[in-house]
C-alpha positions as CSV (number, residue, x, y, z in Angstrom):
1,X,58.5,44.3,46.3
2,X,58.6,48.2,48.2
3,X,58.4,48.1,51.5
4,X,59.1,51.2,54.0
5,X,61.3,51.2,56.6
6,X,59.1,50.3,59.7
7,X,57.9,46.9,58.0
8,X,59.3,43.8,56.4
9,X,58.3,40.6,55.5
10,X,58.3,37.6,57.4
11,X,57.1,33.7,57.7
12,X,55.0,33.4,60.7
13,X,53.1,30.9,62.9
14,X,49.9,32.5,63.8
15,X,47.4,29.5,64.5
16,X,47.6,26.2,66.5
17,X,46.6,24.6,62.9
18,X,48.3,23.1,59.8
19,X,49.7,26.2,58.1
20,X,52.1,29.6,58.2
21,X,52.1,33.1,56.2
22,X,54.6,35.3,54.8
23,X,53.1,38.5,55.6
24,X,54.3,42.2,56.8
25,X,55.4,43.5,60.5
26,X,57.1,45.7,62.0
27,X,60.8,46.1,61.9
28,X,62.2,44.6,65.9
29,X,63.7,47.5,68.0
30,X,66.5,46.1,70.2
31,X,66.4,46.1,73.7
32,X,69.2,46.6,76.3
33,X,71.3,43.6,76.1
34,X,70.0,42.8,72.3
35,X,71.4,43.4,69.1
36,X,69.5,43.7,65.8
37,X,70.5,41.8,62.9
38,X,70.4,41.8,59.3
39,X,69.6,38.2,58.4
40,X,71.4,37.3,55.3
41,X,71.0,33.0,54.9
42,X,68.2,31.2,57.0
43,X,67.9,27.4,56.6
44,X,64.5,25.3,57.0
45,X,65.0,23.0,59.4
46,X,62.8,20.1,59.8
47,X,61.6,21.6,62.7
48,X,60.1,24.0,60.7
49,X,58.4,22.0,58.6
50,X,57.2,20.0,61.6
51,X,55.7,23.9,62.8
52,X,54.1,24.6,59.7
53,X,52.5,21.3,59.4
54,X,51.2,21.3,63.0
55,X,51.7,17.6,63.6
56,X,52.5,17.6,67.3
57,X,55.3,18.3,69.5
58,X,55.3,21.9,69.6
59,X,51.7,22.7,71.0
60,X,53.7,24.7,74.0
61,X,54.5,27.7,71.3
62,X,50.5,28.2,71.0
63,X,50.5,31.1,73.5
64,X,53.7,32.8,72.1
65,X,52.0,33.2,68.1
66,X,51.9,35.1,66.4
67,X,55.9,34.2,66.1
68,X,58.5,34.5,63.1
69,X,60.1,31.1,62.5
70,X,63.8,30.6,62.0
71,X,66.2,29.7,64.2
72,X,69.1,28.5,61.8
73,X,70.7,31.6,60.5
74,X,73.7,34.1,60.0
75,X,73.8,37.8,59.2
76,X,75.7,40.9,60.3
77,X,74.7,43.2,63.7
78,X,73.2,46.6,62.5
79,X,72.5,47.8,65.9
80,X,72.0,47.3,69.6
81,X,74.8,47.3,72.5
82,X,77.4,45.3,73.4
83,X,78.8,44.0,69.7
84,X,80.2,46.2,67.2
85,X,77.4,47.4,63.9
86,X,78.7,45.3,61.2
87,X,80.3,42.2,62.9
88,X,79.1,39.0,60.8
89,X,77.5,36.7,63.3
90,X,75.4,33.2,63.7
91,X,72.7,33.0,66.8
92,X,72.5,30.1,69.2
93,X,68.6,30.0,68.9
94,X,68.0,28.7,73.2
95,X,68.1,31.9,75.1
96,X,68.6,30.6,78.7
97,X,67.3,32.2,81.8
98,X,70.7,32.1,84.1
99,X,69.2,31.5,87.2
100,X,68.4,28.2,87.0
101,X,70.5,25.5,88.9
102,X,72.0,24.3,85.0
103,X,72.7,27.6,84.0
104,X,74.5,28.4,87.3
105,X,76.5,25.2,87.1
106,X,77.4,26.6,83.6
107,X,74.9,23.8,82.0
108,X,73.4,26.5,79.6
109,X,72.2,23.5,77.0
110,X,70.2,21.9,80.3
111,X,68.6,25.7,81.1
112,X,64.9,24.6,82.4
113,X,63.4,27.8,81.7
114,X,64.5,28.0,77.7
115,X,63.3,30.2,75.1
116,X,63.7,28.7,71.5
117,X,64.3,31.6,68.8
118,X,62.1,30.8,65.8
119,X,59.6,28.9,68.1
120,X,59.4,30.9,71.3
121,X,60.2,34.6,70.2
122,X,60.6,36.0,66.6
123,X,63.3,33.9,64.7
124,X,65.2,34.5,61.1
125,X,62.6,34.0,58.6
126,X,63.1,38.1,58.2
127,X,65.2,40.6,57.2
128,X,65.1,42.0,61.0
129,X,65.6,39.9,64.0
130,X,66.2,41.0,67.3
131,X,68.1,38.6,69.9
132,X,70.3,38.6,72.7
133,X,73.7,39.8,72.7
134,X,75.4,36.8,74.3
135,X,73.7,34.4,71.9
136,X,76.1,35.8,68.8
137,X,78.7,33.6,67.8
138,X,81.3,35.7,65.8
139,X,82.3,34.1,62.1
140,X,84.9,34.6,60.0
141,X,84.4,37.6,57.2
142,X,85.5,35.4,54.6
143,X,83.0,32.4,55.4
144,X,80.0,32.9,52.9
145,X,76.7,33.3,55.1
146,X,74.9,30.4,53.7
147,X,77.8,28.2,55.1
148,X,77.7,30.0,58.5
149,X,73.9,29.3,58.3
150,X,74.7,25.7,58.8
151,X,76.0,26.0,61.8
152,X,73.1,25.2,64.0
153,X,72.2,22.3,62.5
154,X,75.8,21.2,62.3
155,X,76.4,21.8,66.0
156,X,73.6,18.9,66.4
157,X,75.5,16.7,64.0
158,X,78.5,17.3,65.9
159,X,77.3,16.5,69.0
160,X,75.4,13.1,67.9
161,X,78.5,12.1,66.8
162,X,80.1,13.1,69.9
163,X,78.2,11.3,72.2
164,X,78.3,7.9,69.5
165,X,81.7,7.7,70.8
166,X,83.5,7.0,67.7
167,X,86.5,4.3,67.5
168,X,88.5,4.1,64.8
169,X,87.5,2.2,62.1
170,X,83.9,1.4,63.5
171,X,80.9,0.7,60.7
172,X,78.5,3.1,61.6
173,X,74.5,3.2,60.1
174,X,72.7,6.4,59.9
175,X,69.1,6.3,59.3
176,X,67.8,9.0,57.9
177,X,69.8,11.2,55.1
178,X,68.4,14.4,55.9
179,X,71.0,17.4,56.7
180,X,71.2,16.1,60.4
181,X,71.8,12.7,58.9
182,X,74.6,13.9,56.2
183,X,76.0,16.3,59.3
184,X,76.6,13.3,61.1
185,X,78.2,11.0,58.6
186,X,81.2,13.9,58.1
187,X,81.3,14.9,62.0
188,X,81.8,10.4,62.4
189,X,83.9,10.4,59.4
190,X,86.1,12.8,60.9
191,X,85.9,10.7,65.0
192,X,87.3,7.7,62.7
193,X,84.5,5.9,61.3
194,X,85.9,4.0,58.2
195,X,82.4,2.2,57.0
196,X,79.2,4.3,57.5
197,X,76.0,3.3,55.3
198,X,72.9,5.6,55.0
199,X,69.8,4.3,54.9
200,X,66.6,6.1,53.9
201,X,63.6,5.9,52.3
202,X,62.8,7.4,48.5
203,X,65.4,9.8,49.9
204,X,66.7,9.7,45.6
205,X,68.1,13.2,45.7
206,X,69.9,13.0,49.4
207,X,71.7,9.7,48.4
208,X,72.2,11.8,45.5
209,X,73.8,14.6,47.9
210,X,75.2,11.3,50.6
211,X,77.4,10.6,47.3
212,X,78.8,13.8,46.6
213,X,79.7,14.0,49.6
214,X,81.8,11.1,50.0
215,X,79.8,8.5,51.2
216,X,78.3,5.9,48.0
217,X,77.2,3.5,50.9
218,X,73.3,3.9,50.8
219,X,70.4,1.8,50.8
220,X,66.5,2.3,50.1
221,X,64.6,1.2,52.8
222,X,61.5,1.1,51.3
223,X,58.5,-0.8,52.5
224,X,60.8,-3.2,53.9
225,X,62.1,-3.7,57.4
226,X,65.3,-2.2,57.9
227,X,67.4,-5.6,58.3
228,X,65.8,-6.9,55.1
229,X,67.0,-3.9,53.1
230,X,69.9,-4.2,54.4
231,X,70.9,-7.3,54.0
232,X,69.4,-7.2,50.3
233,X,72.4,-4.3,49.5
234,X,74.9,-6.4,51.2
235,X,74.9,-4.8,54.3
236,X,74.1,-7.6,56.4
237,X,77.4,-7.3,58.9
238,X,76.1,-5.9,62.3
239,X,77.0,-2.3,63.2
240,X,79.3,-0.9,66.0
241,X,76.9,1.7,66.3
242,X,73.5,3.2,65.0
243,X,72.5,7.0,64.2
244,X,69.1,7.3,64.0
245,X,67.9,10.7,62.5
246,X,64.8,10.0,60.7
247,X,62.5,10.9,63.5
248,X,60.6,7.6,62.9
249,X,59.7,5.9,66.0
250,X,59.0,2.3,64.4
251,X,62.7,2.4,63.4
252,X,64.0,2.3,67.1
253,X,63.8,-1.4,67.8
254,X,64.8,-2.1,64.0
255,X,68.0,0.0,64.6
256,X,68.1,-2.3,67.7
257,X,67.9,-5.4,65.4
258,X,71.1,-4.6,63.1
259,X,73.1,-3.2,65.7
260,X,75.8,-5.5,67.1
261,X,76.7,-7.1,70.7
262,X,77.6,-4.2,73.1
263,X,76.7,-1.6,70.2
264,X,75.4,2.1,70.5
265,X,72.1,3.3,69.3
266,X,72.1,7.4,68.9
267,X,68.8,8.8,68.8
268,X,68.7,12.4,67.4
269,X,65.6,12.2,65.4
270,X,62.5,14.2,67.2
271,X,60.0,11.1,67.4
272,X,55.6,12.4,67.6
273,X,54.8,8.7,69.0
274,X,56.8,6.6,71.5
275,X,58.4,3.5,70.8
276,X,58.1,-0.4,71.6
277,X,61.4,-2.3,72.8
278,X,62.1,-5.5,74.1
279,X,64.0,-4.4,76.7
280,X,64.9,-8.1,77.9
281,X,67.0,-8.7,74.5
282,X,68.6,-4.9,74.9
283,X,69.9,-6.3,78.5
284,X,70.9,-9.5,77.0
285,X,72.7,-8.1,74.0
286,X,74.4,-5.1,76.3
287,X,73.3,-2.4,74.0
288,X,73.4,1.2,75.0
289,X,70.6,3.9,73.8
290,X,71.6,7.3,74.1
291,X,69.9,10.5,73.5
292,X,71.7,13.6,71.7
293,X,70.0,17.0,70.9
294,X,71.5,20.5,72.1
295,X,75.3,20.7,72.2
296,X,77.2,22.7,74.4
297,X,78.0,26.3,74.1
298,X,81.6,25.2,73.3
299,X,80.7,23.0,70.0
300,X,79.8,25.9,67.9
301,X,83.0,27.4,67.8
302,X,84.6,23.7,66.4
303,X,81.3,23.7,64.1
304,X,82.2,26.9,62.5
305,X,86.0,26.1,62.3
306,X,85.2,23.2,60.6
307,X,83.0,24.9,58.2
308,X,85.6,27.5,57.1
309,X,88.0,24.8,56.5
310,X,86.4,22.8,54.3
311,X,83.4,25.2,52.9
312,X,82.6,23.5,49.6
313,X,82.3,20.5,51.1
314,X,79.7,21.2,53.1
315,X,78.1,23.4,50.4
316,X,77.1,20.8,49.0
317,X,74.1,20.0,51.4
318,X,72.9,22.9,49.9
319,X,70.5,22.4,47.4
320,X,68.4,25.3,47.1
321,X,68.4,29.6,47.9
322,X,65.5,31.0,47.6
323,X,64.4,34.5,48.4
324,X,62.0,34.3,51.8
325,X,59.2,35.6,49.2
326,X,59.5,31.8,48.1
327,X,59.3,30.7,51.2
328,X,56.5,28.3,50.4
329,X,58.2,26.8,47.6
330,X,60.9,25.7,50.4
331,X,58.8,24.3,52.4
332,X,57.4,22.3,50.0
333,X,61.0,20.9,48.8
334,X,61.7,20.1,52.4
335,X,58.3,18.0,52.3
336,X,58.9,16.4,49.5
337,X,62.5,15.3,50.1
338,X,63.5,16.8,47.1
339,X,65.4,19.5,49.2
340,X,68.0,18.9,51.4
341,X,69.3,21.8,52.7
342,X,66.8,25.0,51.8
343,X,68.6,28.4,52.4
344,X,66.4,31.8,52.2
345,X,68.1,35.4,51.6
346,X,65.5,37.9,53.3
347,X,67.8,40.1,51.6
348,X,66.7,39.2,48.5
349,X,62.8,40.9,48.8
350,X,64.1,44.3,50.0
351,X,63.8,47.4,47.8
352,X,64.5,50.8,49.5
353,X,61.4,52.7,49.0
């Protein structure tokens, strides 16, 4: 596919409606305290998927479209100031304003004037992206750039199991086997956790992925409520603490149900529709609910030394690279659960006119 040197292709948002479409614009020009980068590995996120679907929670990126989507990717700089042409990079997608009180309290994950890459302002889903200078995280040359595409989403992992608190040896559920969901079984196998389960629903080839990853403790949800399934695949023991990553509200007070006196539930999932509780029986049993989404700056340093020590390992979440010409075909694998992890190579569509 030819292209000349002043366009490229690109996924973009264009309408407040179901859809997205890979079409041509113009290659980004850098400003001031920006860099442009050569995208070479961009993952589709669930939030993605959420975007191109339309089905609610993002209605406040209406007035920025038309907008490139992406926001979990790595490549090298080509140009702009303040980092060197050719340094191999991943992109904290929140650019934060720096005057707020958070940001001045060095709080940059609570910034209340945030900018999301890929939702906000043109993200990865390009060979050409344009972002901030300070948002580049430098990786190693020898960590392949599909790996250090997974750091975003590891750096959410991470920080879920961060704030789960980890003791050793504790018997941890994750709902939802999604990468978020895999991320967080190796970040809590790594805090201690001995016994962690996954539990899904036709989720056939992430068990499939759960497995070779380590962890053979799965269970099909199903149409059945969560305890029931459980109990059925001989997880009936409560849990020290609870992941939930599935993004499904009704789950919340099932989680609630199979987690045990004084136990944690984690809620990392990004829920369309609120949930019930009986909050008299989360008083009387002493459980905790905690939130978890953005980690601190600090995180995605340990997220990318973890990935170059143990790269194949986390290959594995991996299941498909497509060029972002195929972009559709992604998408599709992510909505069908047959994907787990979907890389695109932007890379891949350009031919030098």
């Amino acid at each position: 596919m030819n292209r000349t040197l002043s366009l490229m292709l690109a996924l973009r948002k264009t309408e407040a409606v179901p859809g997205v479409v890979l079409t041509e614009t113009a290659v980004p020009r850098p400003a001031g305290d920006e860099v442009i980068v050569a995208v070479e590995a961009a993952g589709i996120c669930g939030t993605d998927l959420h975007i191109a679907d339309w089905t609610g929670g993002y209605e406040a990126m209406t007035s920025a479209m038309p907008v490139t989507l992406g926001h979990e990717f790595a490549g090298r700089v080509v140009g702009g100031a303040g980092i060197r042409s050719g340094q191999r990079i991943v992109v904290r997608p929140s650019v934060v304003c720096g005057t707020c009180p958070s940001c001045l309290g060095g709080r940059f994950e609570r910034c209340t004037s945030r900018t999301g890459i890929g939702i906000r302002r043109d993200g990865g889903f390009a060979s050409r992206v344009v972002v901030p200078a300070v948002n580049c995280i430098a990786v190693p040359d020898g960590l392949d750039a599909e790996i250090a595409a997974l750091t975003e989403p590891m750096t959410v992992a991470a920080e879920a199991a961060d704030r789960a608190m980890i003791r050793p040896g504790a018997r941890v559920l994750i709902l939802g086997p999604g990468p978020i969901g895999l991320g967080v079984a190796l970040f809590v196998e790594a805090s201690g956790a001995t016994d962690i389960v996954l539990a899904g629903r036709d989720d056939a080839a992430r068990f499939a992925c759960a497995h070779a990853l380590g962890f053979p403790a799965t269970i099909d949800v199903g149409d059945r409520p969560l305890a029931e399934a459980l109990r059925t695949g001989g997880q009936d023991r409560a849990f020290d603490v609870v992941i939930e990553a599935a993004g499904v509200a009704a789950l919340i007070p099932q989680a609630l149900d199979v987690l045990d006196q004084d136990g944690l539930l984690v809620v990392v999932g990004i829920h369309a529709r609120p949930a019930s509780l009986d909050l008299t029986r989360l008083v009387r049993a002493g459980q905790t609910i905690r939130g978890s989404y953005r980690a601190p700056i600090a995180t995605w340093s340990r997220v990318v030394d973890r990935l170059s020590a143990e790269p194949e390992r986390f290959r594995r979440l991996i299941t498909h690279r497509l060029p972002l010409s195929e972009a559709l075909d992604g998408l599709a694998a992510m909505r069908d659960r047959s994907g787990v992890k979907v890389m695109l190579d932007p890379q891949m569509d350009m031919v030098a006119t």
